[in-house]
N, C-alpha and C positions, 0 to 999 in steps of 0.2 A: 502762639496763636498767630497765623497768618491775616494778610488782609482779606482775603475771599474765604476765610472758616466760616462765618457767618452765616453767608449766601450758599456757600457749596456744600456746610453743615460736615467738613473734614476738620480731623485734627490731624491726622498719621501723615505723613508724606509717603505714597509709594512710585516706585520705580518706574519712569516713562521708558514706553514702549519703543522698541529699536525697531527704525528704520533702516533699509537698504539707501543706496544715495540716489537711486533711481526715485521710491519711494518716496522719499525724502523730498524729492526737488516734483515729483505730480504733486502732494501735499498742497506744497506750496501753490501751486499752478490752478488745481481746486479750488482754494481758500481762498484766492484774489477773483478766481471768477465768480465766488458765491460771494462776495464781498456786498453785492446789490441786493443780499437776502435769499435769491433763489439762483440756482444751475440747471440754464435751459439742456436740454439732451442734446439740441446744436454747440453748444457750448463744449461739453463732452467731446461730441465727436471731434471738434475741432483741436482743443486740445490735444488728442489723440494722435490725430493727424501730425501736427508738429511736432508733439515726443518722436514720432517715430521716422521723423527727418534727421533725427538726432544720433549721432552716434554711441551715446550712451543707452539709447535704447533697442540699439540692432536686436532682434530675434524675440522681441516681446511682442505678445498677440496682444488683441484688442480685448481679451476677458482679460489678462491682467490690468489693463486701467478701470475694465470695471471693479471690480475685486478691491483695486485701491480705494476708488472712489465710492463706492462701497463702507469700506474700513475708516473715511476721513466725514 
């Protein structure tokens, strides 16, 4: 029995879900700007904006960050 079985009412461990590294690294980039509780939709877009300065992100639309952000 884990420390959060209690709270989260699990006992089974299952299998976390795969990300791409793209994925992976919006994740992150969500979860620190929701860190204040809430994610304003300037926030979003801004984020957006800098994925897509990036070269790890050449050729991604702007539904795919929502779709992630969405999923996180």
């Amino acid at each position: 029995m884990g420390l959060f079985d209690k709270v989260f009412g699990k006992s089974e461990i299952s299998a976390p879900e795969k990300f791409s590294k793209q994925e992976a690294f919006l994740a992150v980039a969500v979860a620190t700007s929701g860190a204040d509780g809430h994610i304003a939709q300037s926030e979003i877009h801004e984020i957006a904006n800098y994925l897509n300065r990036m070269k790890m992100f050449e050729g991604y639309s702007y539904i795919f960050y929502i779709n992630i952000y969405k999923n996180v």
